[in-house]
N, C-alpha and C positions, 0 to 999 in steps of 0.2 A: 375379562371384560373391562374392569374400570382400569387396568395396565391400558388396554388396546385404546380406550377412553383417553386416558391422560398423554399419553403420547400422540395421538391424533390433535389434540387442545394444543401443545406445546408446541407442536412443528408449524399449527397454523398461527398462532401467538407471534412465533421465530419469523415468519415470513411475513405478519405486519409491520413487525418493529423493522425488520432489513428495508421494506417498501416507505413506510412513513415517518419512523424516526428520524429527526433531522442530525441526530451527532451520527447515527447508521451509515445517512445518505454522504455525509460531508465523507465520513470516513471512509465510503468505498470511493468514493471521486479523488480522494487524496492518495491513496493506496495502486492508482493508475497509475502507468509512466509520467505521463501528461502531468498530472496532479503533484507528485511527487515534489517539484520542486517549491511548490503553495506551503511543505509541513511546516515550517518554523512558526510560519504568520500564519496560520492555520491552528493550529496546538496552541500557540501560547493564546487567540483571541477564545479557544474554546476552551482553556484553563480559565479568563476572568472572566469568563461570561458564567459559567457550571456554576465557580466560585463565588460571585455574586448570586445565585441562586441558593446557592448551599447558605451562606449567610443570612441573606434575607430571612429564609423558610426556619431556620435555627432562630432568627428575632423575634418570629412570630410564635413559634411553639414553646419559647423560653419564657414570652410574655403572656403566656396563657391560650394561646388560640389552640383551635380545631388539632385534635390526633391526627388526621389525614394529612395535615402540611407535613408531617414526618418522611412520608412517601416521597413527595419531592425536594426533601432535603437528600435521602437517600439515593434518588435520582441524580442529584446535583453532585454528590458527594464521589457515586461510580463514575460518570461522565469527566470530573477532574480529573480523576486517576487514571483515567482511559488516555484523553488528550494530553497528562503530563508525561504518559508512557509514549505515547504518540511521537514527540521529538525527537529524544535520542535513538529510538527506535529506526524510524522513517528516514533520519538525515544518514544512519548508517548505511540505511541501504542505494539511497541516493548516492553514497561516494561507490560504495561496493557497484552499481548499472553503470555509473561514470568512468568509474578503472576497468570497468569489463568493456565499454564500446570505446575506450582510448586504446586496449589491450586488443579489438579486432581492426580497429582503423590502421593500427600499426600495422599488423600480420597483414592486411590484405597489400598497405604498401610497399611490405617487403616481397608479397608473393607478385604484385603486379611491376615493380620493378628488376625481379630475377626472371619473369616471364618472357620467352624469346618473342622478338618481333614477326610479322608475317613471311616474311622473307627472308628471315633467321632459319623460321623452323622451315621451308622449302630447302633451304641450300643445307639444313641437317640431314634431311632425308633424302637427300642426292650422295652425301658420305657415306649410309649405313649400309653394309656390305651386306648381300642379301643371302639370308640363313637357307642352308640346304633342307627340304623337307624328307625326311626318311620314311 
């Protein structure tokens, strides 16, 4: 019962944060073809911005305030880490989409270049000596 309890919490938890978190949202819109090419100015704005959170929230707890700003210093703290991984990550695969549709644009214009004309392939099929059927 509190198994079935705590994973019902958690998945519903999982599907606010994908809906309303904003490092969530940025990160599935970047994670697009479309979006892909945004990761560099994308990561490095969501590196100083966490980071200036992380900071702040660390001035405030170092100088006495509230246990709870701890929370969002540890928020501040995952969220860097996430968008500093985000870069190298994302631009890799940005080159790897770019080699793979330069690697089909080539093939198709090799296959659309070896491809006989209309009247090519008419005057082939006037040559092909027609097979006996047994």
């Amino acid at each position: 019962m509190n198994f079935a309890a705590s994973w019902a919490l958690s998945s519903r938890l999982y599907g606010l944060a994908q809906r309303f978190c904003p490092s969530n949202i940025v990160l599935r819109r970047v994670h697009s073809r479309s979006g892909i090419k945004w990761v560099p100015l994308v990561g490095l704005t969501g590196v100083i911005v966490y980071g200036l959170v992380m900071v702040a929230c660390g001035t405030i707890v170092r100088d006495g305030g509230p246990g709870w700003v701890n929370l969002f210093f540890t928020v501040g703290f995952w969220n860097t880490c996430r968008f500093t991984l985000l870069i190298p990550t994302s631009v890799a695969r940005l080159l790897r989409v770019r080699h793979q549709e330069k690697a089909l644009l080539r093939d198709g214009q090799r296959t659309h270049a070896t491809a006989p004309t209309a009247a090519e392939a008419e005057g082939m099929d006037a040559h092909v000596p027609a097979v006996p059927v047994s």
